[in-house]
C-alpha positions as CSV (number, residue, x, y, z in Angstrom):
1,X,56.7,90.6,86.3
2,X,53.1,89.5,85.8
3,X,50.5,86.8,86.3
4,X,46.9,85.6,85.1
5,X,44.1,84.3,87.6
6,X,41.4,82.4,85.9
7,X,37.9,83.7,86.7
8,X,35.1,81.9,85.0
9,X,34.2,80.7,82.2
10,X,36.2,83.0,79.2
11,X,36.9,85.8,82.1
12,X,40.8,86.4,83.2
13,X,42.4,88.6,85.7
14,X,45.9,90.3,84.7
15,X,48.3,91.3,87.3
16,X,51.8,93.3,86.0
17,X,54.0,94.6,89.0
18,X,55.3,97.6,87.3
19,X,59.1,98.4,88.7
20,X,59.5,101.0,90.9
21,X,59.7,104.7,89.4
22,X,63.5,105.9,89.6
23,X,63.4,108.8,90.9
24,X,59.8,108.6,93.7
25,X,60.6,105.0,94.2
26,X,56.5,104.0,94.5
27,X,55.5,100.6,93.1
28,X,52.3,100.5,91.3
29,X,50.3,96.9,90.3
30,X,48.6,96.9,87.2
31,X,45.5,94.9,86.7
32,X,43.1,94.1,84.1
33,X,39.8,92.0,82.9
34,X,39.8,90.0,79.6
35,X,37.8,87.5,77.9
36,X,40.0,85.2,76.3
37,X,39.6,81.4,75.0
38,X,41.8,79.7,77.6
39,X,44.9,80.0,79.1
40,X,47.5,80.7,76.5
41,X,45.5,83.5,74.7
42,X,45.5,84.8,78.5
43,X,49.4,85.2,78.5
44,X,49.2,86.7,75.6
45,X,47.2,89.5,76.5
46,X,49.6,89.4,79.4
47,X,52.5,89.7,77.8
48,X,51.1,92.5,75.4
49,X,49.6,94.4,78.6
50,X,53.4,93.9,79.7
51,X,55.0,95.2,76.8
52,X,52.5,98.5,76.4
53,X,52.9,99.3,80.4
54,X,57.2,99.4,79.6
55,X,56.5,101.5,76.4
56,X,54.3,104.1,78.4
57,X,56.8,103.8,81.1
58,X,59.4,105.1,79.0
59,X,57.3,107.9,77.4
60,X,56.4,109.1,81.1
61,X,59.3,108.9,82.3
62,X,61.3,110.5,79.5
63,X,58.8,113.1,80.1
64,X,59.5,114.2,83.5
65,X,63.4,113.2,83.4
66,X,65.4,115.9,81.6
67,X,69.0,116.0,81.1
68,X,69.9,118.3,84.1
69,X,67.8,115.4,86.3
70,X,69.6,112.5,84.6
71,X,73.1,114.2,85.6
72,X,72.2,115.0,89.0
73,X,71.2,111.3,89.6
74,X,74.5,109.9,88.1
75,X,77.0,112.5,89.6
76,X,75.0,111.2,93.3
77,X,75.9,107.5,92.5
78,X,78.6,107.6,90.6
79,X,81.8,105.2,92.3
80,X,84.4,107.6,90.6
81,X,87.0,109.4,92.8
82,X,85.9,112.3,94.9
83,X,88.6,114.5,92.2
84,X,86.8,113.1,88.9
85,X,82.7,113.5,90.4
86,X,84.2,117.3,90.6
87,X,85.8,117.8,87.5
88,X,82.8,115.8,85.9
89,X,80.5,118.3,87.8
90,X,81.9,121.5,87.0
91,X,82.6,120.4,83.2
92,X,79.2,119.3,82.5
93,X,78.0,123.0,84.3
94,X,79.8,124.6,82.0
95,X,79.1,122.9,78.9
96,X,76.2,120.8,78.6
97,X,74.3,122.1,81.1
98,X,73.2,125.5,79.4
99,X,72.6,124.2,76.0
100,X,70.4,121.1,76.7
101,X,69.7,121.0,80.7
102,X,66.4,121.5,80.6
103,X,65.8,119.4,77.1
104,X,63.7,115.8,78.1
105,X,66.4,112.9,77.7
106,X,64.8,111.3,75.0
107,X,64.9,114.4,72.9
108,X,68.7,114.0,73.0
109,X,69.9,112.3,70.0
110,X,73.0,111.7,68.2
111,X,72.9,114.6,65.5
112,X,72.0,117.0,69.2
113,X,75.4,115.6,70.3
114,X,77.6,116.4,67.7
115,X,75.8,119.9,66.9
116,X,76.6,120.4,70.3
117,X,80.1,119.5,70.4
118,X,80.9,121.2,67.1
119,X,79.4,124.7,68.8
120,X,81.9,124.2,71.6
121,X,84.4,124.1,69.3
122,X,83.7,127.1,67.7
123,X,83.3,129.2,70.7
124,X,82.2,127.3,74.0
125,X,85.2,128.8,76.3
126,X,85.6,131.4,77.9
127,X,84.2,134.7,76.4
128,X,83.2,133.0,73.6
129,X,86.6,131.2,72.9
130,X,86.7,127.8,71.4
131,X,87.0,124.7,73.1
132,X,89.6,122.1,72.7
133,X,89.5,118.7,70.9
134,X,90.6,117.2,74.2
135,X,88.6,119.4,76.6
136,X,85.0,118.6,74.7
137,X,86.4,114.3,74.7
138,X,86.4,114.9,78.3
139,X,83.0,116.1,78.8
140,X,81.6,113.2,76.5
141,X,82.9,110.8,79.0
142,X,80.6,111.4,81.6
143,X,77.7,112.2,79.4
144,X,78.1,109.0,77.8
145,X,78.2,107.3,81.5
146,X,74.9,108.8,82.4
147,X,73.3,108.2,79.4
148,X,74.3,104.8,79.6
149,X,73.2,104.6,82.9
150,X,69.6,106.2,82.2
151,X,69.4,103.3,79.2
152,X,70.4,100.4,81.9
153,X,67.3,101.8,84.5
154,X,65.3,101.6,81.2
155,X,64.3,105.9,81.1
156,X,65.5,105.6,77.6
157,X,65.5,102.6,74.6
158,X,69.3,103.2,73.5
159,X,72.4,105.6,74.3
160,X,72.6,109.0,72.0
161,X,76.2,109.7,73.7
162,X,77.4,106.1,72.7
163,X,77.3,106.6,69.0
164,X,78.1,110.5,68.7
165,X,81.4,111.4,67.9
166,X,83.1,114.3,70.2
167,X,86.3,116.0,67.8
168,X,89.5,113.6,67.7
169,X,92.5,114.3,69.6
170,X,95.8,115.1,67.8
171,X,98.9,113.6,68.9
172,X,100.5,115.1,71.6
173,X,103.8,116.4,70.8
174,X,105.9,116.3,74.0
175,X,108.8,119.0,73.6
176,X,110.9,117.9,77.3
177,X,112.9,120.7,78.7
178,X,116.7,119.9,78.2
179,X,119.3,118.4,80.5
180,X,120.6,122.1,80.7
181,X,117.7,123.4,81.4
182,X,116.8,120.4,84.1
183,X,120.3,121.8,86.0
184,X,119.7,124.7,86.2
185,X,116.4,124.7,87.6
186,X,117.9,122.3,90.6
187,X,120.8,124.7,91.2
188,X,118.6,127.8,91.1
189,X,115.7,126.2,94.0
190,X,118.9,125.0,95.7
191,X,120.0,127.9,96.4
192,X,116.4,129.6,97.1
193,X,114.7,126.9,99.0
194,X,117.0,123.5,99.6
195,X,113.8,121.2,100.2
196,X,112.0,122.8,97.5
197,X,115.3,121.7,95.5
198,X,115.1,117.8,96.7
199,X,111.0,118.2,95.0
200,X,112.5,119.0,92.3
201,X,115.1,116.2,92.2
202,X,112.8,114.0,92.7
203,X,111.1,114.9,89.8
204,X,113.6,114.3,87.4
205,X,114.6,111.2,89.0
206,X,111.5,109.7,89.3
207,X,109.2,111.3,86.8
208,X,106.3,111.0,89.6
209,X,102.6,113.0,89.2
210,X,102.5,116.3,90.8
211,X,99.9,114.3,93.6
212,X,102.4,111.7,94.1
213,X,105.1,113.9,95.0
214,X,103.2,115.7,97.1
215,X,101.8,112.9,99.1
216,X,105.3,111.5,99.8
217,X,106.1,110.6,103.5
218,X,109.1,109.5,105.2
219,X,107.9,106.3,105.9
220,X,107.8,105.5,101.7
221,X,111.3,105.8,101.9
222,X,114.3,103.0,102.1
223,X,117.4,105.6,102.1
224,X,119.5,102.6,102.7
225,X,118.2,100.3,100.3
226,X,117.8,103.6,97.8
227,X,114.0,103.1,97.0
228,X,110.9,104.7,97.3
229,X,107.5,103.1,97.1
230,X,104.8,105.8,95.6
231,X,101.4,104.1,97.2
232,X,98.9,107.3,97.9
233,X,98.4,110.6,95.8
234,X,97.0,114.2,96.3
235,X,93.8,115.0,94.8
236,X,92.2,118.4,94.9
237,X,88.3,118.0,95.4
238,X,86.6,121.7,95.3
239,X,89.3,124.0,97.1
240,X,90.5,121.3,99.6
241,X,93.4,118.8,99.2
242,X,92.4,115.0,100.2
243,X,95.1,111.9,100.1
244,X,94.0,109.3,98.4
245,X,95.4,105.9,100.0
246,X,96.1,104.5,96.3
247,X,97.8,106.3,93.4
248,X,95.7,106.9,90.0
249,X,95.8,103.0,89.1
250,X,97.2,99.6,90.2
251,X,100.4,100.3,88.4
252,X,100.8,103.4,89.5
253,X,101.4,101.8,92.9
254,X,105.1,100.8,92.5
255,X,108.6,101.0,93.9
256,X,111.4,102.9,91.8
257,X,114.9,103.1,92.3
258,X,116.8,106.2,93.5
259,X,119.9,107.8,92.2
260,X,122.5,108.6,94.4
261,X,122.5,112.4,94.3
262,X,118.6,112.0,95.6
263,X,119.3,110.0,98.1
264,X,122.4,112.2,99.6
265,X,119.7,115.1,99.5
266,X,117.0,113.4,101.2
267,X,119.4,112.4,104.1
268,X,120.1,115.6,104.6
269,X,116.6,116.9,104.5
270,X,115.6,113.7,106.7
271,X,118.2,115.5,109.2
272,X,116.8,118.8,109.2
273,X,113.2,117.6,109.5
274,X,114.0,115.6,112.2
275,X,115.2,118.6,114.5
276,X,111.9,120.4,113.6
277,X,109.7,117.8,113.7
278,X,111.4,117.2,117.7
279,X,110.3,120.6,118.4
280,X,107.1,120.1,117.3
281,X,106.6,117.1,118.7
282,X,105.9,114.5,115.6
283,X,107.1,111.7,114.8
284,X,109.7,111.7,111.4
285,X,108.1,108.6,109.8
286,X,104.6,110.6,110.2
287,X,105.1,114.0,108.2
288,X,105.0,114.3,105.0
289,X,108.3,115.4,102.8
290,X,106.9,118.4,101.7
291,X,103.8,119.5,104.1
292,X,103.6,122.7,105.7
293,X,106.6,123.9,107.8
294,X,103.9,124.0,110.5
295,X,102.0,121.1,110.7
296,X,104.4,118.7,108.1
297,X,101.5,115.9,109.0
298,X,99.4,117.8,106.4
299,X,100.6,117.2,102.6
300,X,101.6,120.0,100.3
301,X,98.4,121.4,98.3
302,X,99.0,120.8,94.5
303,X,98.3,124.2,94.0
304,X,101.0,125.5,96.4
305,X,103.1,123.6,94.1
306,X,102.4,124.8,91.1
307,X,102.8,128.5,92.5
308,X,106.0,127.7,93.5
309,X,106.9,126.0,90.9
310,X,106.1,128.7,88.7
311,X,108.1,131.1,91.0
312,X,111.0,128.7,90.8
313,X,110.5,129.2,86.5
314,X,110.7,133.2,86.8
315,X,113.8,133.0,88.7
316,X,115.8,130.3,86.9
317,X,114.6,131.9,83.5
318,X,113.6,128.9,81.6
319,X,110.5,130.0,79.8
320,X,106.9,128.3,80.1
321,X,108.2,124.7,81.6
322,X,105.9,123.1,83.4
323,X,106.1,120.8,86.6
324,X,105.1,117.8,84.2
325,X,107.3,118.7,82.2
326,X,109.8,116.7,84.3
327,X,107.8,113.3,83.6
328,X,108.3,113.9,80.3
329,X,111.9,114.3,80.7
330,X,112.5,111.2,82.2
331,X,110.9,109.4,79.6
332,X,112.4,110.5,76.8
333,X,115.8,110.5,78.5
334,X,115.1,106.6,79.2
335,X,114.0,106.0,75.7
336,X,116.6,107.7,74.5
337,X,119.2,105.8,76.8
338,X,118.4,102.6,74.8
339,X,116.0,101.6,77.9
340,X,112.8,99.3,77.0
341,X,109.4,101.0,76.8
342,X,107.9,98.5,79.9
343,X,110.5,99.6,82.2
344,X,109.9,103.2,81.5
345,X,106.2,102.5,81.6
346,X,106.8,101.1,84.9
347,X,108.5,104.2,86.2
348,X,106.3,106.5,85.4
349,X,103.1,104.1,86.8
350,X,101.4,103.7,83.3
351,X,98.6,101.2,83.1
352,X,100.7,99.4,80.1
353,X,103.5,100.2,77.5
354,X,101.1,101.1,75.0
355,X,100.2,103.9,77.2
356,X,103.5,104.7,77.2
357,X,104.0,104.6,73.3
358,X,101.1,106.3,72.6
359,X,103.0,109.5,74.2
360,X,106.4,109.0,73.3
361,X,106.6,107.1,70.0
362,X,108.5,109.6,68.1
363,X,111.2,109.0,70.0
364,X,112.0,106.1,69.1
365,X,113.7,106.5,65.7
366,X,116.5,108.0,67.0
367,X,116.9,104.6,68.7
368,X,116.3,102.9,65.8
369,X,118.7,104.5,63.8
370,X,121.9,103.9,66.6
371,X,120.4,100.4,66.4
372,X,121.1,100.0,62.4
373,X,124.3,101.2,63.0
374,X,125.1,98.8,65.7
375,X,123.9,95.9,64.3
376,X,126.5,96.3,61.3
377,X,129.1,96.8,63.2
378,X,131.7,94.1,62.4
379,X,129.3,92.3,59.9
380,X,130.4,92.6,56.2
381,X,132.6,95.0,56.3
382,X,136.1,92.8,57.0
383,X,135.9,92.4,60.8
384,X,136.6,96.3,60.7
């Protein structure tokens, strides 16, 4: 912003109100004396006073601001979830910080990127191990949203991150543990730990997050109307487990059906948590399915979950099959059920069915080959 004040005669007065500095917040007025013919060689001047003032701006600032100071400001603003600021935090400690931290930001181009990412490729793990395609795409997100973010307050001309090109992603292969596999795991945790075995029905029936399981209550429940709405998940932040009162997107808030083998197991769980939730004096509709025997208002930790889990794994002898593994089950035993991709989609709380496709596209052909058969059946060959 900036004005002109005639003085006399050929003599003007400049004014520029420079924006405030970023990171002190101080305001500072620029002004200036010129002998120009009139007014409109006096906005001239003021406009090329303006433009020189935002170009030295940007060279001071850029200065001062390096890349560890640019990430500190974004991960303190930032509107992500408490769960993604951390991963973002400790991602970006790991593997950008050491390399260009201390490095002014507009020293950072595009060719710095993708040196960078092609050395964490090579051996930017742990002990010197090399980094995954999909691990190094997740620590270009957030450097591309604080660059971004230092181009928008104007401490840099354009975005380095925007333009640089992290390793692609191959397609994920999902390999789904079989039906016989699925069985046995629930008839191995029911006879270990009967509620652990209802988590784990639950699982293969609904094909829910890890979080989302865990942050089940009673209250989600309609036993009679054999539905459950998922509305809240479990996010670990640091060491400590926080509910979030919305699931990862909009769709992942949804209602899905129950099978009636999951819903005969939860009525009897409902009936044993009652009688210990009496003697503890809470409420059924305020504990949590799967929270500690103790204090069952408290949800179950992720992390308990997976050590369970993995205990569960050992005894059933199953091999590596992970908890998400289930998810993946369902989905390919819809799909493979002749079920359409939006109602699996909708299951499993994807943003859209080409989310959905985009994981389990190669299993449709088997589909499409039961479909060629089908469609010929009693067409051309004789009504046979």
């Amino acid at each position: 912003m900036g004005s002109v004040q005639h003085l006399t005669g050929d003599r003007w007065r400049l004014f520029v109100e420079a924006p405030p500095d970023p990171l002190t917040g101080q305001r500072r007025r620029v002004t200036r004396l010129v002998r120009v013919p009139g007014k409109r060689a006096a906005n001239q001047a003021l406009a090329e006073l303006t433009e020189q003032i935002r170009q030295a701006r940007w060279e001071q600032r850029t200065r001062r601001v390096t890349v560890d100071e640019l990430l500190d400001e974004f991960l303190d603003q930032t509107d992500a979830e408490r769960s993604t600021v951390e991963r973002w935090r400790q991602a970006l400690s790991c593997q950008i910080r050491p390399h260009i931290g201390d490095k002014p930001i507009d020293a950072i181009d595009v060719r710095t990127l993708e040196v960078l990412y092609r050395r964490l490729a090579e051996g930017g793990g742990r002990r010197g191990r090399p980094l995954s395609a999909s691990t190094i795409r997740k620590v270009h997100v957030p450097l591309r949203l604080a660059f971004e973010q230092a181009r928008r307050w104007g401490w840099i001309a354009a975005n380095p991150a925007a333009d640089a090109h992290p390793p692609k992603v191959g397609r994920q292969v999902v390999q789904p543990p079989s039906d016989d596999v699925l069985d046995r795991l629930i008839r191995v945790a029911e006879a270990r730990d009967v509620d652990f075995a209802v988590l784990v029905r639950l699982g293969v029936n609904l094909g829910a997050r890890r979080g989302e399981i865990c942050a089940l209550r009673w209250s989600d429940f309609d036993l009679d109307g054999a539905t459950v709405t998922i509305r809240r998940v479990v996010q670990m932040v640091g060491h400590e487990a926080i509910v979030v009162e919305r699931a990862k997107t909009a769709a992942s808030v949804r209602s899905a059906a129950l099978g009636p083998a999951v819903v005969a197991a939860l009525r009897a769980m409902r009936h044993r948590h009652q009688e210990r939730n009496l003697a503890l004096g809470i409420g059924a509709e305020d504990s949590y399915l799967f929270g500690p025997d103790k204090d069952p208002r408290r949800p179950m930790n992720p992390g308990v979950l997976n050590v369970r889990w993995r205990r569960l794994r050992k005894a059933a002898g199953v091999g590596d099959v992970r908890f998400h593994d289930l998810r993946h089950a369902v989905a390919t035993r819809m799909l493979g059920q002749g079920y359409d991709v939006r109602t699996v989609a909708g299951r499993l709380g994807h943003a859209n069915a080409s989310m959905t496709l985009g994981v389990y596209a190669h299993f449709l052909p088997a589909r499409d080959a039961a479909a060629a058969v089908s469609l010929e059946e009693g067409i051309g060959n004789g009504g046979q």
